[in-house]
C-alpha positions as a Markdown table, in Angstrom:
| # | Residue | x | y | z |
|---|---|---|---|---|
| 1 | Unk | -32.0 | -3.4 | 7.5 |
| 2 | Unk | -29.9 | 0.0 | 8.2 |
| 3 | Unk | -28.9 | 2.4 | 6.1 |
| 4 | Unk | -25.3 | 1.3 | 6.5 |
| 5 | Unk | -22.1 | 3.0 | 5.9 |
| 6 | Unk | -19.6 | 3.8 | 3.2 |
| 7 | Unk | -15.6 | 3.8 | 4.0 |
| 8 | Unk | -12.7 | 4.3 | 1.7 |
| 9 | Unk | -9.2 | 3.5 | 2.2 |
| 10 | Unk | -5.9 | 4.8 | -0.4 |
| 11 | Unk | -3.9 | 3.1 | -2.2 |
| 12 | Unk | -0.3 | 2.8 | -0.2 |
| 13 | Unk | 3.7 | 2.5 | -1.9 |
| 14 | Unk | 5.5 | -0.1 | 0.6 |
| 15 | Unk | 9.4 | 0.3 | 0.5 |
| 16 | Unk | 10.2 | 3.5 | -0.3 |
| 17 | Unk | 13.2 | 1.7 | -2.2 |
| 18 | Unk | 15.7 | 1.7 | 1.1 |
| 19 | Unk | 12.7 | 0.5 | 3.8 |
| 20 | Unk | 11.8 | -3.0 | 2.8 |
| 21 | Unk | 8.6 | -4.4 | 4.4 |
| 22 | Unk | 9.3 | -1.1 | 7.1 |
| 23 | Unk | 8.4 | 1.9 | 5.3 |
| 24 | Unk | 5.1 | 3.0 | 3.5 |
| 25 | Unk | 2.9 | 6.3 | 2.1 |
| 26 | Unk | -1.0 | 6.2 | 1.6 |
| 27 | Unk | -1.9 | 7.9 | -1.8 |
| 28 | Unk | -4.9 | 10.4 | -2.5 |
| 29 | Unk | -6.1 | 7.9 | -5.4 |
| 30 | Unk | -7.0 | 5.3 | -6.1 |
| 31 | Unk | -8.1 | 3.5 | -3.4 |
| 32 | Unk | -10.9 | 0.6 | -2.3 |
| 33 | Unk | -14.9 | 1.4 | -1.1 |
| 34 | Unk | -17.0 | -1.3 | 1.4 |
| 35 | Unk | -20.1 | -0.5 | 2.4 |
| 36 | Unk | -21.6 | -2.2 | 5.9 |
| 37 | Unk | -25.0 | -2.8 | 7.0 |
| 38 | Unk | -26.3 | -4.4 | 9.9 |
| 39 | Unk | -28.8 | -7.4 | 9.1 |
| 40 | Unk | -30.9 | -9.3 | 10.5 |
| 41 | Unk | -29.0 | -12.8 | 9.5 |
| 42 | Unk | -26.6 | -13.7 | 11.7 |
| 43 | Unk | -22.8 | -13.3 | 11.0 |
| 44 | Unk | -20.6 | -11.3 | 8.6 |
| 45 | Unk | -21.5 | -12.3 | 4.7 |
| 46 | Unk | -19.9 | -10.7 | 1.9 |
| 47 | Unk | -22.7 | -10.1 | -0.4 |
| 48 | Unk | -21.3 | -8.4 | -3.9 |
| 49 | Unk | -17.5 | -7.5 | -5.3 |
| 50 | Unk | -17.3 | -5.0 | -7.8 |
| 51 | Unk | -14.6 | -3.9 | -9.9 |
| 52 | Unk | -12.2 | -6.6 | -9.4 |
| 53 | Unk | -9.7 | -8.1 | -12.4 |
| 54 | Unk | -9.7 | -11.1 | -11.2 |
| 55 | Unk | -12.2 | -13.4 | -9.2 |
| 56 | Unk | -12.0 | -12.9 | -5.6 |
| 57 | Unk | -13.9 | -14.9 | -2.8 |
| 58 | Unk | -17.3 | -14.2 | -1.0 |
| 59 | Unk | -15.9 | -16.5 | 1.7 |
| 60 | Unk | -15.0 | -15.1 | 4.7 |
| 61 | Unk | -12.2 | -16.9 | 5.7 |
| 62 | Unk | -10.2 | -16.7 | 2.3 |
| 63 | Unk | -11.5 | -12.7 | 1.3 |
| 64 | Unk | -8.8 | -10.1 | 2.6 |
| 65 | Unk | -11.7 | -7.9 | 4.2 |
| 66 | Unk | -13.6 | -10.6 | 5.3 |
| 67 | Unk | -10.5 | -12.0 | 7.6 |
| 68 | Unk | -9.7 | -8.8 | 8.7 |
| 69 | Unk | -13.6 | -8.0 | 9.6 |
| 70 | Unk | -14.5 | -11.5 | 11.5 |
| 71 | Unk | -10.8 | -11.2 | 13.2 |
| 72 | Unk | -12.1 | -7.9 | 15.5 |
| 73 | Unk | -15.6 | -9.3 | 15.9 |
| 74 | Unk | -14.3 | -12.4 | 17.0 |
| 75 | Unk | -11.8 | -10.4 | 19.1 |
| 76 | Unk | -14.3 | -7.9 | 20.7 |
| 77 | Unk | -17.1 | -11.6 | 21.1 |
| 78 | Unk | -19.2 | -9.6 | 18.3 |
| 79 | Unk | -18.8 | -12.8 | 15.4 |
| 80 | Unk | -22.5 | -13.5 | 15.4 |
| 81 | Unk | -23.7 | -9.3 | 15.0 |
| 82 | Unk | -25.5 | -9.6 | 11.2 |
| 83 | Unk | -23.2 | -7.4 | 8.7 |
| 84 | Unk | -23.7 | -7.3 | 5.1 |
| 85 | Unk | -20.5 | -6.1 | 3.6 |
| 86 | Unk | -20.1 | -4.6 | -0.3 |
| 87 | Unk | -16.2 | -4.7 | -1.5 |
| 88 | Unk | -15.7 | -2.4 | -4.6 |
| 89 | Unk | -12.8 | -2.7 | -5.8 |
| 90 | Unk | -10.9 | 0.1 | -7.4 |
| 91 | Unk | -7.4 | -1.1 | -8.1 |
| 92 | Unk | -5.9 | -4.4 | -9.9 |
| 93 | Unk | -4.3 | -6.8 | -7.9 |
| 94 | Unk | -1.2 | -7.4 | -8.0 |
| 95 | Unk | -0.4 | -4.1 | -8.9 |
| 96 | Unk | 2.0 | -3.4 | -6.2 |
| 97 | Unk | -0.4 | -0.3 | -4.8 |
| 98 | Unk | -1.6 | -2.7 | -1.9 |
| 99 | Unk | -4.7 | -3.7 | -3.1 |
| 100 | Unk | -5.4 | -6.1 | -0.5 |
| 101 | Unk | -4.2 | -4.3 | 2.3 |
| 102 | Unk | -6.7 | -1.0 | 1.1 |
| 103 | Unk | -9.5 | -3.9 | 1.3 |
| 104 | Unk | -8.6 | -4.6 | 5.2 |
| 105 | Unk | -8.3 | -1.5 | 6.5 |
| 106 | Unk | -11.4 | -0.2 | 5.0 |
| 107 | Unk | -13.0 | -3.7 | 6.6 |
| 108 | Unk | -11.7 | -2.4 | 10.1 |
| 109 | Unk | -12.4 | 1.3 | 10.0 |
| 110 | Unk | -16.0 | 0.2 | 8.7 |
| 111 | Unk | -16.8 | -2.3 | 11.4 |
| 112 | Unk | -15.3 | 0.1 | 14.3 |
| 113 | Unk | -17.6 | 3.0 | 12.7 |
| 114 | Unk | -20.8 | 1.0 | 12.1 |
| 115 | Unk | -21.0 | -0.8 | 15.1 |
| 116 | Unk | -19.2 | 2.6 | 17.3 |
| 117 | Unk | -16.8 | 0.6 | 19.1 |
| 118 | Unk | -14.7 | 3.7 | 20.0 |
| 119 | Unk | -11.2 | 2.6 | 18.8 |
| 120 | Unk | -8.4 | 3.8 | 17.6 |
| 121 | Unk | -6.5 | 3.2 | 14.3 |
| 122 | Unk | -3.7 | 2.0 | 15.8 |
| 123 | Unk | -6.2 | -0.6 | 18.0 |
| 124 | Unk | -7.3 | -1.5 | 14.7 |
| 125 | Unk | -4.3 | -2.4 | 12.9 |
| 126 | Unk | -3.4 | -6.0 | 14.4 |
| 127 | Unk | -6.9 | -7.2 | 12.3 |
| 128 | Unk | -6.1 | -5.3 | 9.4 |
| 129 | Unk | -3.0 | -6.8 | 9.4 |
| 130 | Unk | -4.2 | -10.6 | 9.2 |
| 131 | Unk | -5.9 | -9.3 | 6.9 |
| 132 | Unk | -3.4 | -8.7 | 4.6 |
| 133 | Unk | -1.7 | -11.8 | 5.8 |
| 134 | Unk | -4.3 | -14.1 | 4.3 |
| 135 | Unk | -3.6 | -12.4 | 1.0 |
| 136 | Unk | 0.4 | -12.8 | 0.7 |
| 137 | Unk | 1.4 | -14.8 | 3.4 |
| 138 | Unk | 3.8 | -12.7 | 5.8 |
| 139 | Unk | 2.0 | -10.7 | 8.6 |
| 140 | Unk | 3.6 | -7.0 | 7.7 |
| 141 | Unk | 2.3 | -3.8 | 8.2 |
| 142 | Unk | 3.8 | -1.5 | 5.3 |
| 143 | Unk | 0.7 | -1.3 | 3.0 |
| 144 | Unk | -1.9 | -1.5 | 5.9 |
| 145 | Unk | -0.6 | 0.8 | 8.2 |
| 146 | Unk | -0.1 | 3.7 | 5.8 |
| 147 | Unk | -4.1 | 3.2 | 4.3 |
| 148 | Unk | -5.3 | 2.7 | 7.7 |
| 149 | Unk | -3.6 | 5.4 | 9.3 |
| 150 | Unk | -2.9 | 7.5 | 6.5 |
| 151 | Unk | 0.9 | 9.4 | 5.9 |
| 152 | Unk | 4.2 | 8.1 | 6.1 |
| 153 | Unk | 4.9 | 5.0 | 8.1 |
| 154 | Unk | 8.0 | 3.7 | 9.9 |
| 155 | Unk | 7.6 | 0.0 | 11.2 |
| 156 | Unk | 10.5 | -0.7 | 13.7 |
| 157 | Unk | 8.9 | -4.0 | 13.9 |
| 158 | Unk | 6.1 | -5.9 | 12.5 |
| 159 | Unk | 5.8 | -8.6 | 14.9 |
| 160 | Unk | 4.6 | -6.3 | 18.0 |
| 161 | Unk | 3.6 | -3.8 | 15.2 |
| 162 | Unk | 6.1 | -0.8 | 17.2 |
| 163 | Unk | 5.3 | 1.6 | 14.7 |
| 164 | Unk | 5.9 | 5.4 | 13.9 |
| 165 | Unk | 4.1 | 8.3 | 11.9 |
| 166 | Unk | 6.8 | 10.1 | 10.2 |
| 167 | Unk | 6.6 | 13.7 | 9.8 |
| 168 | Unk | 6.3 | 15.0 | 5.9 |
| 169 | Unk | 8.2 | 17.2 | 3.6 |
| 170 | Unk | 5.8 | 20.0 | 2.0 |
| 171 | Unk | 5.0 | 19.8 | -1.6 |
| 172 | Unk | 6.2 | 15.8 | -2.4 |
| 173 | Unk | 4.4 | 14.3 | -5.4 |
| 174 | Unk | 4.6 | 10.6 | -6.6 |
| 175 | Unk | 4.3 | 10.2 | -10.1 |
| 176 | Unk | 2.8 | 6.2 | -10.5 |
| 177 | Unk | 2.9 | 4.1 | -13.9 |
| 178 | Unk | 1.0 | 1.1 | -13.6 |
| 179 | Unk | 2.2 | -1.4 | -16.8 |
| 180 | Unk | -0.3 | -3.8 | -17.5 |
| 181 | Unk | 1.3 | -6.9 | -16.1 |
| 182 | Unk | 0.1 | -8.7 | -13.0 |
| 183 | Unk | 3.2 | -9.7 | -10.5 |
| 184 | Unk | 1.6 | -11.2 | -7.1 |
| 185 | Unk | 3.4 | -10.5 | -3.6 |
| 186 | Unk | 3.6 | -13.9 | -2.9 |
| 187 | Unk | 5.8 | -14.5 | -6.0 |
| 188 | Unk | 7.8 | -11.4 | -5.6 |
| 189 | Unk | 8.6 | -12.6 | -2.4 |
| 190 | Unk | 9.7 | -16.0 | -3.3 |
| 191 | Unk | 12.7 | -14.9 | -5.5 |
| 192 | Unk | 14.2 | -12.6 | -3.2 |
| 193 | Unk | 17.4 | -14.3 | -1.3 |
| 194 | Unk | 17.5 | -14.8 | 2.6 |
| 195 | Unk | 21.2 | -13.2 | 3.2 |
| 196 | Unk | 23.0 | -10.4 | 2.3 |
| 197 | Unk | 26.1 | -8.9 | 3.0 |
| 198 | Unk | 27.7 | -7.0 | 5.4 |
| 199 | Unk | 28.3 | -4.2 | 2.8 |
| 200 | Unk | 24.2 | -4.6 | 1.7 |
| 201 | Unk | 23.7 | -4.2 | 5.3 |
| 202 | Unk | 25.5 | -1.1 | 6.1 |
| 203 | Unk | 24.3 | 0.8 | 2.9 |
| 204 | Unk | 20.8 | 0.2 | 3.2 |
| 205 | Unk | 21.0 | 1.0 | 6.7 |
| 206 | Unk | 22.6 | 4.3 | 6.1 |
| 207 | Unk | 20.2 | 4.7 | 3.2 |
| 208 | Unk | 17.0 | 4.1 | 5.9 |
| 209 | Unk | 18.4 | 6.6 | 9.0 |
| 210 | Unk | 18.7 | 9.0 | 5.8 |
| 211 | Unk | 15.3 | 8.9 | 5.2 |
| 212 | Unk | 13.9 | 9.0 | 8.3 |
| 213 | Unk | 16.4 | 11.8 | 9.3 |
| 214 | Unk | 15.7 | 13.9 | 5.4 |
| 215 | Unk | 11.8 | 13.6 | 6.7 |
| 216 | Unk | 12.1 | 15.5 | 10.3 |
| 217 | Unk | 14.6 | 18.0 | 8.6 |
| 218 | Unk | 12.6 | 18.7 | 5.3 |
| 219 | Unk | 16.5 | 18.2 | 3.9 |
| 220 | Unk | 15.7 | 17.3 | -0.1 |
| 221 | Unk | 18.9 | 16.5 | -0.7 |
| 222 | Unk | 19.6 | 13.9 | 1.4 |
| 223 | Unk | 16.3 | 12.8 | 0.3 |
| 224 | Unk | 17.7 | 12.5 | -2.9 |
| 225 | Unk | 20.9 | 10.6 | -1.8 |
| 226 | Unk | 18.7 | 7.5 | -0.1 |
| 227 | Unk | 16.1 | 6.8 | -1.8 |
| 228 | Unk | 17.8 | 3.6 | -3.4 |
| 229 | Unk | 17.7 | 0.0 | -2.6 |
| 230 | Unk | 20.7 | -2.0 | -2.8 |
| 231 | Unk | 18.8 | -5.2 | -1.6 |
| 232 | Unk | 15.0 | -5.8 | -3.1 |
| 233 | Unk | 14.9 | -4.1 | -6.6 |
| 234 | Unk | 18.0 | -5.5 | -7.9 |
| 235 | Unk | 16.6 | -9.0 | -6.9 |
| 236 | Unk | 12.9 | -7.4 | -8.1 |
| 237 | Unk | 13.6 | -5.8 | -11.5 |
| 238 | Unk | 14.1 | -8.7 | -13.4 |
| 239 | Unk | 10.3 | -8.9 | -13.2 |
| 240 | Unk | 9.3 | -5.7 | -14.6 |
| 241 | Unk | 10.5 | -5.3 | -18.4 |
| 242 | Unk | 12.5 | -2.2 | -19.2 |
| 243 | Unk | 12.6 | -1.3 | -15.5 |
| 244 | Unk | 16.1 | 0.6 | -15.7 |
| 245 | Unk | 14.8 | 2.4 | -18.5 |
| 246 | Unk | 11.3 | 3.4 | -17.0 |
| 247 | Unk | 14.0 | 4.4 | -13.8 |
| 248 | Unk | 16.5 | 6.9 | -15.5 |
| 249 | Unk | 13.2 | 8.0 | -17.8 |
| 250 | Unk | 12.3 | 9.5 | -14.4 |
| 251 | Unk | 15.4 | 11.0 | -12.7 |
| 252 | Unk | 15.7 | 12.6 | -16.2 |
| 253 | Unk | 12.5 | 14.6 | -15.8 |
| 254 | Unk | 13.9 | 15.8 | -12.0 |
| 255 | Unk | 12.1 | 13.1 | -9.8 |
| 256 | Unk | 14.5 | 12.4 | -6.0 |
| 257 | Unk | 14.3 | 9.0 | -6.4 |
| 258 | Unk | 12.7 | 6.1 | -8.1 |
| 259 | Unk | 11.9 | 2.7 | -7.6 |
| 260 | Unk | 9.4 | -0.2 | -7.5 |
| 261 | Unk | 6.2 | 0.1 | -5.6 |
| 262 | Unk | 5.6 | -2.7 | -3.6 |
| 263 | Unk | 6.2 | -5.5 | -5.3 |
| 264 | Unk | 5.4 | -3.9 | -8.4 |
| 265 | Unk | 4.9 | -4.0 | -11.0 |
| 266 | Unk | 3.6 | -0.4 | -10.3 |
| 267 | Unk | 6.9 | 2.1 | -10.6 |
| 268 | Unk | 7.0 | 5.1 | -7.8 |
| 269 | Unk | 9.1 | 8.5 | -8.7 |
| 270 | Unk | 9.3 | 11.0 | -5.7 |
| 271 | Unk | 9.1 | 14.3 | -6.9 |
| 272 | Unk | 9.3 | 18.0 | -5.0 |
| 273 | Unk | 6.4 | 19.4 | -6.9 |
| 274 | Unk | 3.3 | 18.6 | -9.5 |
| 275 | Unk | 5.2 | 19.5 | -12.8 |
| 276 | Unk | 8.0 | 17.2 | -12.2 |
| 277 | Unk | 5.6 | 14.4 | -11.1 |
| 278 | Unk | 3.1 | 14.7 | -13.8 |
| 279 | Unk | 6.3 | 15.3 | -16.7 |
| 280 | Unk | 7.9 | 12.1 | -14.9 |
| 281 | Unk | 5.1 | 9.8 | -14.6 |
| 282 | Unk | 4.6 | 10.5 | -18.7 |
| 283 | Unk | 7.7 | 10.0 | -19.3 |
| 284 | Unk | 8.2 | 6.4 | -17.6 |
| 285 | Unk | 4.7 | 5.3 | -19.2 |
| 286 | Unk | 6.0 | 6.4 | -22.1 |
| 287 | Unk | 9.1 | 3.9 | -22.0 |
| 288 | Unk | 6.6 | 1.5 | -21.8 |
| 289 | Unk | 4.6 | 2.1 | -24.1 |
| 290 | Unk | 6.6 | 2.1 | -26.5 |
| 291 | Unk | 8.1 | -1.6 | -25.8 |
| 292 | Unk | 4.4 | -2.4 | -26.7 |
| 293 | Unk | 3.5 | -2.7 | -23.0 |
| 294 | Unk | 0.1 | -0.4 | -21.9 |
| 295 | Unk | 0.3 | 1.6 | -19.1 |
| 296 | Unk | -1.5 | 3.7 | -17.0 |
| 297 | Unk | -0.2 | 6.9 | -14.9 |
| 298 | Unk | -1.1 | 9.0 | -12.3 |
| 299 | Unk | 0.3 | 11.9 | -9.8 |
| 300 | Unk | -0.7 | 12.3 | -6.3 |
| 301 | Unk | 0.1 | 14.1 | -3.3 |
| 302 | Unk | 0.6 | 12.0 | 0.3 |
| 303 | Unk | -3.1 | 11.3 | 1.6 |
| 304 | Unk | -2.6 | 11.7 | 5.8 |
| 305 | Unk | -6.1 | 10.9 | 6.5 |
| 306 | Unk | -5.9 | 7.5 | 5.5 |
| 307 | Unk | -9.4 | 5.4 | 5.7 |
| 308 | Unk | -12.4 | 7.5 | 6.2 |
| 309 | Unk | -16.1 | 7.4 | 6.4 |
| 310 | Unk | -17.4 | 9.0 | 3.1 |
């Protein structure tokens, strides 16, 4: 048996409060670990999980990893190549920081690196993505692209995948609070209603150009001005207790904007340096905490690396 490799990919925030299911950020921390060998044994097997909250499946077909691995073998006519694979998991699921989608990417990036196929991130997304798609259903890229590819991400459209690295603003923080409550993407999704209207449309529209606009110009303010979804979260917040609360706890301590990650029930805050961010992520684990409700919080800069071999 080789030596093997070991590949990490962050943690992502989908949404970005006015970008549902088009806009996402990879995070420094935390993020997911696989380590590949090449066996002897024919086919991919998934030999150990580590670190996961809840159980998760050594099958191929039904592990996030796994689909996303045996996808681009069975796309490049390598499904029969012996690969042990090791998932350590460093995130709960369900914790709206895109758990699953970490898993995939770091499948891809591992299998091109281990078996030096040459390709690109981008080449590697579509696998990824079914990846992802086993896990919650809808075949979107705003978690996967971000931890594959690392930075900001702008998805024009997630059926051909027309996709867009977005330039950064210097010195942006997120402060994270994770509140110890377990809300699945597949339910999130479920509640959220099919129209909206006209007036919906035009703000959040005008709220998404902002952003992408506030990004090439460095512009804070305007920054400040979009970040807010008229659409998802007020559908969404229902599920996270004291969500409002955890919210103006935030702005209060300076953060731009604030709003659920994913599909929570981890809470983002976008902040223009470390102070704010780590005085803001207190502060909204603090709100919970004191509803009786544990919580965990972090700050961390935008990772534009993405998945790498460590």
């Amino acid at each position: 048996m080789s030596s093997g490799i070991k590949v990490f990919a962050p943690a992502s925030v989908a949404n970005l409060a006015c970008g549902y299911d088009v806009l996402g950020l990879a995070l420094e921390k935390p993020g997911d670990e696989i380590i590949l060998r090449k066996s002897e044994t024919k086919g991919l097997k998934i030999t150990s999980i580590t670190g996961a909250d809840r159980p998760l499946p050594k099958d191929i077909d039904k592990n996030t990893a796994g689909v996303a691995a045996i996808s681009l073998l069975e796309n490049i006519g390598m499904q029969d190549i012996g690969i042990e694979m090791e998932i350590h998991k460093k995130m709960p699921s369900g914790s709206g920081l895109g758990s699953s989608a970490a898993s995939a990417a770091a499948a891809v990036w591992g299998i091109n690196n281990l078996l030096h196929l040459g390709m690109t991130k981008r080449e590697l997304l579509p696998f990824a993505v079914l990846g992802e798609q086993s896990a919650d259903g809808a075949f979107h890229a705003d978690n996967v692209a971000p931890s594959l590819m690392g930075g900001i991400i702008f998805i024009r459209d997630n059926v051909t995948l027309d996709l867009f690295k977005l330039p950064y603003i210097q010195g942006l923080y997120l402060a994270m609070v994770h509140p110890a409550l377990t809300i699945l993407t597949k339910d999130a999704r479920s509640i959220i209603a099919p129209d909206v209207t006209l007036q919906q449309h035009i703000q959040q529209s005008g709220n998404l150009a902002a952003f992408i606009l506030a990004t090439y110009t460095s512009d804070i303010n305007l920054l400040y001005r979009c970040l807010n979804d008229v659409i998802i979260e007020p559908q969404r917040a229902s599920l996270i207790p004291h969500f409002y609360e955890v919210k103006d706890a935030a702005k209060q301590k300076g953060a731009i904007g604030c709003s659920i990650s994913g599909a929570g029930p981890s809470i983002f805050a976008l902040c223009d340096n470390s102070l704010i961010a780590e005085e803001a992520a207190k502060a909204m684990a603090d709100v919970f905490i004191k509803n009786k409700i544990e919580a965990t919080y972090f700050t961390s800069k935008i990772n534009h690396e993405g998945a790498i071999v460590l």
